[in-house]
N, C-alpha and C positions, 0 to 999 in steps of 0.2 A: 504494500500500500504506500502510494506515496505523499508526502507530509508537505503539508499548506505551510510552509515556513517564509512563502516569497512574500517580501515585503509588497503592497499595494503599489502603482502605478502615480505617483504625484501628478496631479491637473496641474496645467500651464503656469507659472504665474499670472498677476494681473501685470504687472510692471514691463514683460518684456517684448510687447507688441510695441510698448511706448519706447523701450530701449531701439527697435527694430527702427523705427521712427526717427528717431535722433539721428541713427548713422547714415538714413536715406539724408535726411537735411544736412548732414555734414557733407556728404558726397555730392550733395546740387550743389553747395556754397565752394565746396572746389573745385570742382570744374567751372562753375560761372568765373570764380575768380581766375581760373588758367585761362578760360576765353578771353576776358578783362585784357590779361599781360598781353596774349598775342593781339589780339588786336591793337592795344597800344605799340607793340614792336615792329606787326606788317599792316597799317592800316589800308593798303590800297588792296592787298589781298580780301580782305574782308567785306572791303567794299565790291570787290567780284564777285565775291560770292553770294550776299547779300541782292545784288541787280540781278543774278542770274538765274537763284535760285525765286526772286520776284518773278521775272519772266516766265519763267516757267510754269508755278504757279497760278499765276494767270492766263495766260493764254490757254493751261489745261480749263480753267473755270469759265470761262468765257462769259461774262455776265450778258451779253448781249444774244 
């Protein structure tokens, strides 16, 4: 016969979805901020990228 000695399964914390949360937000604040530098470093790159990836965008949507 074998003996019920396993300890029960602990439910989730409450705290660590919120933990899960924090490090999403830290991960957007660093990348926003890597984008920041480059952009201050190649501005006219961005600026292509930015018109081109416009264009594109629109001309797919075509509002008219």
């Amino acid at each position: 016969m074998a003996s019920t000695t396993e300890k029960p399964t602990v439910p989730e914390s409450q705290t660590e979805p919120a933990m899960r949360a924090e490090v999403r937000t830290e991960t957007t604040k660093s990348a926003c901020e890597h984008f920041r530098e480059y952009a201050r470093e190649r501005p006219g790159i961005v600026a292509l990228w930015c018109f081109g990836l416009g264009f594109v965008v629109g001309w797919k949507l075509k509002l008219w």
